[in-house]
N, C-alpha and C positions, 0 to 999 in steps of 0.2 A: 479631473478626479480630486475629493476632498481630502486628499491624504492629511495627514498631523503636519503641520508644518517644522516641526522639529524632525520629524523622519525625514520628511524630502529634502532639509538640511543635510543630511548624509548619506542621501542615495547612490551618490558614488563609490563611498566608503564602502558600503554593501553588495554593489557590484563587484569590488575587487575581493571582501572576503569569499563572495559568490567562487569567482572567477580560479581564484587561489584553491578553492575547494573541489574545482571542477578539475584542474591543473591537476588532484590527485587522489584519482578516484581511489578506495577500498572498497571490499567485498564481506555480505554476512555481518559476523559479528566481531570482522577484527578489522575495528575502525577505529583503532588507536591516536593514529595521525590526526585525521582528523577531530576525534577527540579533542587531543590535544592544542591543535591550532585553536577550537570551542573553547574552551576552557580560557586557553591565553586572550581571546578576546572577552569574556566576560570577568576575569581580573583587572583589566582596562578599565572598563564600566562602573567596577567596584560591587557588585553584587553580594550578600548579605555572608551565603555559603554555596561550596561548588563539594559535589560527592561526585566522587570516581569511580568506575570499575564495575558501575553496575549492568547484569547483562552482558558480561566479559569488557566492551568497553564502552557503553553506556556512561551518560552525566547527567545528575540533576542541578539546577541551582534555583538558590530561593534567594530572594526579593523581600522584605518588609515593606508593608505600604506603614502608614500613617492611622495606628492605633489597634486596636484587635480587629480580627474578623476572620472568616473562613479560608481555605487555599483552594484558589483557582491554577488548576492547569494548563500547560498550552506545551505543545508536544509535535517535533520534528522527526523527521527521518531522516538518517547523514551514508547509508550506506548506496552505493554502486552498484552497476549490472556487467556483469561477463560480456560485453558488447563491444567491439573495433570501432572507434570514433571514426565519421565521416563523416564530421561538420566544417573542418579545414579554418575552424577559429582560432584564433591568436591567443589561445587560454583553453586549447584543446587538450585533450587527456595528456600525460608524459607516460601512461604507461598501458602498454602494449594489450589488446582484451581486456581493457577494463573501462567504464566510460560512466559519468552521471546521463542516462537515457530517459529518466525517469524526473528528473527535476528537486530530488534531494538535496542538493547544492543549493538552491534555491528557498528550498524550504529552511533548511538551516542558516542560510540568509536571513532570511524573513523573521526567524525566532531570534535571531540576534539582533536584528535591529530593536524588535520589540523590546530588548532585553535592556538594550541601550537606552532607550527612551525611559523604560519605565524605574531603570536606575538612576536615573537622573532626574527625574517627577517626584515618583512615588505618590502620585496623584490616584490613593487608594488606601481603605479601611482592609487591613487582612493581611496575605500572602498569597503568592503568585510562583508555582514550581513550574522550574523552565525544565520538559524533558527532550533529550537530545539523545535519539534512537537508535539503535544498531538494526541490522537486519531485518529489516522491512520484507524485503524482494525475498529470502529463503524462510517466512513467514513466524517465525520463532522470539525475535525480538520484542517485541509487545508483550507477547504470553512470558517471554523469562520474566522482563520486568515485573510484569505482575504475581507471579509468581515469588519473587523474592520480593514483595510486599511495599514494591515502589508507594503505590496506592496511600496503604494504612501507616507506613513510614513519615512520609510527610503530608498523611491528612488531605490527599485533595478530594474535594466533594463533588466537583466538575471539572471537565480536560473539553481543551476545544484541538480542529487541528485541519489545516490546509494541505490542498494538493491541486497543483499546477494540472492546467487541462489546455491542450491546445482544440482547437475547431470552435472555442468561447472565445468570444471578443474580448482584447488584453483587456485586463481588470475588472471584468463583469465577474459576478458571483453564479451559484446555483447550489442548492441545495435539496434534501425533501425532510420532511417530517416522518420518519417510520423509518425503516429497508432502505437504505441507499447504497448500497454494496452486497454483494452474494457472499454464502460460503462456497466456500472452494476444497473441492475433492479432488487426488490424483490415482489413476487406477492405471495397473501392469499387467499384463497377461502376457505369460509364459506357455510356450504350445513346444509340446515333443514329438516327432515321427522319428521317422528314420530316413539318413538321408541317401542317394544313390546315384547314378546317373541319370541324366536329361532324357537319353534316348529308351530309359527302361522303368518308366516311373510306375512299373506293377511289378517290381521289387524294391518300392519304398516305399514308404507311408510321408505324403509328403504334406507338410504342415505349412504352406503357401494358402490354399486353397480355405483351409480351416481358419486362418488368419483374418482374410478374407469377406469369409462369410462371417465371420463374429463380427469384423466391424461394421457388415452392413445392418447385420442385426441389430447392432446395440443404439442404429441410429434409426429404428422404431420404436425405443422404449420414451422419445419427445413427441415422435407423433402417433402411438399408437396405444400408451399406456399412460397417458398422463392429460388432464385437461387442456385445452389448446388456450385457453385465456391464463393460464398460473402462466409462474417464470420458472422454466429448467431450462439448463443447456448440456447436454450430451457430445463431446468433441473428442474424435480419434484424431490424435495429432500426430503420430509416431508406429511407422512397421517399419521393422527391420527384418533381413532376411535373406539368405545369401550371401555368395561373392564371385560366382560367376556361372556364365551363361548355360553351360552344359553339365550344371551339377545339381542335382535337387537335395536342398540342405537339413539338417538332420533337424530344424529349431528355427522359431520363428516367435517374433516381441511386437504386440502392439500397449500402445497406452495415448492416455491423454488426459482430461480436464473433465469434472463434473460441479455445475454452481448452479445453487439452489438457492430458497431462501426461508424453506419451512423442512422440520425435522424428518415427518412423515413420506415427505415429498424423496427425501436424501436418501430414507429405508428400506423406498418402492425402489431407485435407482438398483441398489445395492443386489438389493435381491434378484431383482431380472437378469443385473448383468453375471451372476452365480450362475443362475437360470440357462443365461443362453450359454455363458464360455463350457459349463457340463454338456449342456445338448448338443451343440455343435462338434465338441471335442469328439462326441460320443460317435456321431454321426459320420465324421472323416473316419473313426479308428486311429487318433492322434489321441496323447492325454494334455491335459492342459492346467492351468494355477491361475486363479486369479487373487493380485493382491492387489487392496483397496482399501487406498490411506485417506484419514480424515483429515483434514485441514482445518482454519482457521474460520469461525463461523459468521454470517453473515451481519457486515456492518448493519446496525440499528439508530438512529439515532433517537434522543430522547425529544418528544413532541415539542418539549417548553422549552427544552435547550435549544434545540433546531431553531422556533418563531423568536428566540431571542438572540441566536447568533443572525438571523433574517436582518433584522432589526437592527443589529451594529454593523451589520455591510450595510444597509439602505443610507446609513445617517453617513459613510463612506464614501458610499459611489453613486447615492440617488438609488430610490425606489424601482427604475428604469432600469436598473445596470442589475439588479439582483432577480432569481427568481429560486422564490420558494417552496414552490413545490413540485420540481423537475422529476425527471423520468427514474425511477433504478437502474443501475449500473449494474452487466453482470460481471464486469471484473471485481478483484476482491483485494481488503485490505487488513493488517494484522489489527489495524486500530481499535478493530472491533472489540481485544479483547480488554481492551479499557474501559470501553462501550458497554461490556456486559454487567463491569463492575460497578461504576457509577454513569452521571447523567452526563451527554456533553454532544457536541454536534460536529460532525466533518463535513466540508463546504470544499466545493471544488473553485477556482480562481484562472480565468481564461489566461491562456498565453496566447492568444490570438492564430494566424494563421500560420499556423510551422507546420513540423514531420512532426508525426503522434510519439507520442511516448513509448519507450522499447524499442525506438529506431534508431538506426545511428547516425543518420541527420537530426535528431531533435537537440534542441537548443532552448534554455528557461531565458527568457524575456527577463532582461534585467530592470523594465520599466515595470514591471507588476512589483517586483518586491517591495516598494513604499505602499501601496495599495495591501499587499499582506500584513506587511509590519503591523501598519495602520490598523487594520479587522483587529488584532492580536490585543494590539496592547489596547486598544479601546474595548474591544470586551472583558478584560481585566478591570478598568476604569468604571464601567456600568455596573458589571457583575457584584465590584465590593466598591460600592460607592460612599465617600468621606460624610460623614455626619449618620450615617443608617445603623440603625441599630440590626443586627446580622447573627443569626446563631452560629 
């Protein structure tokens, strides 16, 4: 692999901030700690300016390259998932349900290395915001930041930004030009009978049955209301109901996941599933609620950004190791909503053969992180190249 030979100069060093980050995981948006260790390593570096606190404990830091020119961003996620570590590493979580499952650790790796190198080059016309994310996984972090105007604060005109994929061979890239991530909807229904004895359920209204039926409904509105060639995913992932065997209970919860990738597509859902949780409810003699939250809307990437982060993985890892125009994902990511504001591209970066991500076996390959670094601060280097005249 063609990593920067300056990075793979400190790929251990990387590893252990990895390692140290992984050692303590946080949650959401209060990743203070972690922060904090960010911060104390990009003082090391020497980096131009470090802002705190944004997005509860969000960091940006900037970079001055080598005369004027535009700001290039490149952007990490640093928070944790609710998950009991089961990797049995020597740099295993320290704390009890809390775990990097998701390769955060890594990624904020990966933005530090870049951050190292490119403080010590500065082999660039411009500026370069290094953003260092809270709350990824409870999907909010992205939107605050943009929201309190990370963006128009420090001017950036393009954000790039990686994410570890196991079942890709380590350091291979993949990307697509358009939709490479869904948005993401989470939807509850709330069902009321009455509840009574096992042995006498015609004196109850018993809201099992209507639970039921709604979820098997709601899983014809993929194959019965919707084109079979678009991308929808409809997933009941959650009934709850009872607590023991001879009692039929007064109440009854299911919910789960709706990802789409066009608006109209997300309206049709919405409305069916009104449609069926009233008719079905109607139909037991059970009343029912359905609430159905919007989420985070489907990653986009911008065409020119995408062939030109293509571009600085090829000159990385070889032509071979990248693919540009891969399948969409229907999982989803907050990054989008940087994506809606300006141009920029999210590229996924193989961890090769482990436990998927959201497992508690997964584990971020510490051999990819020079291979990230590398993507990062080399698309910085092209992006605002010395001698260009740049608006």
């Amino acid at each position: 692999m063609a990593v920067i030979n300056r990075i793979a100069g400190f790929a251990d060093e990387m590893a252990a901030w990895r390692r140290h980050i992984h050692q303590h995981p946080e949650l959401g948006q209060e990743c203070h700690e972690t922060a904090a260790y960010v911060v104390g390593r990009l003082k090391e570096f020497g980096v131009d300016e470090i802002h705190e606190g944004i997005a509860v404990s969000g960091v940006v830091a900037i970079i001055e390259g080598q005369g004027a020119g535009p700001t290039v961003g490149l952007r990490a996620d640093m928070d944790a998932l609710p998950i009991e570590e089961a990797t049995g590493a020597d740099w295993a979580s320290t704390r009890p349900g809390k775990m990097h499952a998701c390769g955060h650790d890594g990624h904020t790796a990966m933005l530090l290395g870049a951050a190292r190198y490119l403080a010590e080059t500065r082999n660039f016309a411009g500026r370069v915001a290094l953003v260092f994310q809270p709350a990824e996984e409870v999907g909010d972090g992205a939107e605050l930041m943009v929201k309190e105007g990370v963006l128009g604060r420090f001017g950036i005109r393009e954000i790039y930004a990686l994410h570890t994929m196991p079942g890709v061979p380590l350091g291979q890239f993949y990307t697509t030009r358009g939709a490479v991530m869904a948005a993401v909807d989470t939807f509850h229904v709330h069902i009321t009978g009455k509840g009574g004895h096992g042995a006498y359920p015609h004196d109850a209204l018993d809201p099992i049955p209507a639970a039921l039926s709604i979820g098997q409904a709601m899983a014809t509105i993929v194959s019965r209301n919707h084109y079979a060639l678009d991308d929808l995913v409809v997933s009941v992932t959650m009934i709850h109901a009872g607590s023991a065997d001879n009692v039929i209970p007064g109440t009854a919860y299911l919910g789960g996941t709706v990802r789409t990738f066009d608006k109209e597509v997300q309206a049709m859902v919405k409305r069916r599933m009104e449609e069926i949780v009233a008719g079905q409810a109607a139909s037991f003699g059970v009343t029912a609620r359905l609430d159905y939250e919007e989420g985070y809307p489907p990653t986009i990437n911008d065409p020119e950004a995408a062939g030109f982060a293509v571009s600085v993985a090829e000159e990385i890892v070889g032509p071979d190791a990248v693919e540009g125009d891969g399948v969409k994902e229907m999982g989803a990511e907050d990054f989008a909503f940087f994506l809606e504001k300006v141009p920029g591209a999210y590229l996924f970066l193989g961890n090769g053969e482990t436990a998927m991500v959201h497992h508690p076996e997964y584990d971020f390959d510490d051999r990819a992180a020079p291979v990230g670094a590398s993507f990062l601060a080399r698309a910085v280097e092209r992006a605002l190249p010395m001698g260009a005249e740049r608006d």
